[in-house]
Phi, psi and omega in degrees: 000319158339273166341330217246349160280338189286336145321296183291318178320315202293309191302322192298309180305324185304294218308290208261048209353064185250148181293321182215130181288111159239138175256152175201125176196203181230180180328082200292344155258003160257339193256057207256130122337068226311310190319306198296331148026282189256323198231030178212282173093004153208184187306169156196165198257307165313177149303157167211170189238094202244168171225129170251143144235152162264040153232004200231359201101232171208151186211130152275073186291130201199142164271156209320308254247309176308336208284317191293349165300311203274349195269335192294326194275328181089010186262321160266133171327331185180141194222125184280098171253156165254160178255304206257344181153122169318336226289303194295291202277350173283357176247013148264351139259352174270350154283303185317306183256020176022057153311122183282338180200121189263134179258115196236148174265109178201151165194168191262320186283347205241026207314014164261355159240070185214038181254015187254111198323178200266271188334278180319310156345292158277348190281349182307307172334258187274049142294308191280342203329162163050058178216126164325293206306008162291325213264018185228011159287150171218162183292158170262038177255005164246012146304285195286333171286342188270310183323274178341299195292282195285095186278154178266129152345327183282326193299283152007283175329302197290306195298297179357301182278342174280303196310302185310323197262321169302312177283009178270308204278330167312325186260347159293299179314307191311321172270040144293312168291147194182138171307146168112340178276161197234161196290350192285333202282316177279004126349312182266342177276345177263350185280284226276355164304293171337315201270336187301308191259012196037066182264151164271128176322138188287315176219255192261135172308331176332299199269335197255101286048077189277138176234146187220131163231146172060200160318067196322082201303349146178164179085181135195040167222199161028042189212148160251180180331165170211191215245005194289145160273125172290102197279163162254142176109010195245113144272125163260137187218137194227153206222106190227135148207182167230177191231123191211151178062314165153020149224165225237130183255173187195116173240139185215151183216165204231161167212154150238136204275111152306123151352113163344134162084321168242146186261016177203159178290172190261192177322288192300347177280300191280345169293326188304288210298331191288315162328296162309310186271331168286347175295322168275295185314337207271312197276359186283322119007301184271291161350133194188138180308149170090305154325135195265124161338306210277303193311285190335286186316328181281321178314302186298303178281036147266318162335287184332298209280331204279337216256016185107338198248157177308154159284176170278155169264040165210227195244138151324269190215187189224185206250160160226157174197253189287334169208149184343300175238118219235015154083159173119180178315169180247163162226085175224171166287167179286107197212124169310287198279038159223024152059230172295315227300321189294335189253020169270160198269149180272140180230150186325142175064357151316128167263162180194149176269163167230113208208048198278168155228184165219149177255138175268089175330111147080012152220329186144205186233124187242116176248141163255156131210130172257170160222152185232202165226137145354110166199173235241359151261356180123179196278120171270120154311110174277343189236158184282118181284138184281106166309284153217162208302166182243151179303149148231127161300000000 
């Protein structure tokens, strides 16, 4: 998959015509560099060099010690090592290839191309000193947001099985749940399914699960379980994915706990959640290669407002892949602190969640989130869309 990302990469630079991709850092398991990731998959100690160009391929400057690792994997065309300092073959090769423009990872806006720390910074810095080439970095972020975005048929494959083994354990809790249980317990009960089949948390175990019952006494995203008991007459709502293969799925599902007495939720539950969901349906719908993040996100909260209800307070969704939340464009409103993000154009094969909500006055809060993938026809759902709310007896 390496490889076949370092293609693309090749493919990208050519589009947006920069010559050369470097990624550079160092003891890479404490300082890590989401980009290796993608075009490498294990450590290295030194300084290192990984290089893309888009006429020549790929090249590794590595110390020594690093070499038979990174060369033993088969992923860059030719992998260099040094003993005493990189300085020399990396400035012997950037006279050989006189790159008119070096792409290094920072960005203000992406934070998956944002991995090369302020220290790796400068020693590149005075690395290049007295070289043209200080004076020809440029940001990698529209390389690693398109790297990132445009998943390959394997990649795609890989969320596919997370998404699936996540909606299997959604239906294990459901039959699970019952008033009297507090949200920590079903946590804990998704923690230890998570360990049986030995899958990994999409993200921090604390949150993975996030359980929301009823009315939230604060937060109602990003927050974990608590000690609230689940009542009847409580919309429950739950935030789940995994991590399998190196890649991740992130789903929320809704519930309403019945009444003494009653066999449906009541009007205002299903008009909230009936809301969430043509809200998904409408922009999954819509959604089109070329299109800007912010549009997409306005379909939905219109839905939301028209139907009466507060807008939500964050982006339609994000993108997933290698992590939850996989950097690149948003599908959000022009809100400052999402910055660019909302007017980068959505491209073919990107995945992304859809994911609005509404608080229902006096039962809780009712959310989906799906995921779909991109395609020149709208959005194809990869996750089974939750239709209607589901019951707890």
């Amino acid at each position: 998959m390496y490889r076949e990302k370092i293609e693309q990469a090749i493919e990208i630079l050519k589009e947006i015509d920069i010559d050369m991709w470097l990624t550079f850092g160092r003891e890479s398991h404490t300082l890590h560099d989401p980009a290796t990731d993608l075009i490498l998959g294990t450590g290295y100690t030194w300084h290192s060099a990984f290089i893309i160009t888009k006429d020549e391929g790929s090249l590794a400057i590595v110390g020594s010690l690093d070499e038979a690792n990174i060369s033993r994997r088969g992923i860059f065309d030719k992998v260099v090592p040094y003993l005493k300092s990189i300085k020399e073959p990396l400035i012997d090769y950037l006279h050989r290839k006189n790159p008119g423009s070096i792409a290094i990872n920072f960005s203000e806006d992406n934070v998956m191309a944002d991995g090369l720390t302020y220290g790796s910074y400068l020693t590149l810095k005075k690395i290049l000193k007295n070289t043209p080439f200080s004076n020809r970095l440029v940001s990698s972020e529209p390389i690693l947001s398109a790297l990132r975005g445009r998943k390959s048929k394997t990649e795609i494959e890989r969320i596919k099985f997370a998404i699936k083994e996540t909606e299997r354990l959604y239906k294990e809790v459901w039959d699970y749940l019952r008033p009297g249980l507090t949200e920590k317990q079903v946590h804990e009960f998704m923690v230890e399914r998570m360990n049986e089949l030995g899958y990994e948390p999409a993200w921090d175990i604390e949150m993975c699960p996030s359980v929301f019952t009823g009315i939230p006494e604060e937060g109602e995203a990003h927050t974990g379980p608590t000690d609230r008991i689940i009542e009847r007459g409580h919309v429950l709502n739950m935030d789940f994915g995994l991590r399998i293969n190196d890649y991740c799925s992130d789903l929320q599902r809704t519930w309403y706990v019945l009444r003494e007495g009653e066999s449906d939720a009541p009007d205002e539950v299903i008009n909230g959640f009936n809301a969430v969901r043509d809200a998904i349906i409408e922009s999954a719908k819509a959604i089109r290669p070329g299109m800007e993040g912010r549009e997409i996100d306005a379909i939905a909260r219109n839905v939301i407002t028209e139907r009466g209800f507060n807008e939500y307070p964050h982006a339609l969704g994000h993108q997933v892949g290698r992590a939850a939340h996989d950097g690149g464009g948003l599908l959000a409103p022009e809100w400052d602190r999402y910055g660019e993000l909302p007017y980068k154009k959505i491209e073919k094969n990107q995945v992304y969640t859809l994911e609005p909500r509404v608080r229902i006055e006096g039962y809780g809060v009712a959310t989906i989130e799906e995921i779909i993938v991109v395609t020149d026809e709208g959005g194809r759902f990869l996750s089974d869309l939750q239709k209607n709310i589901w019951l707890v007896k």
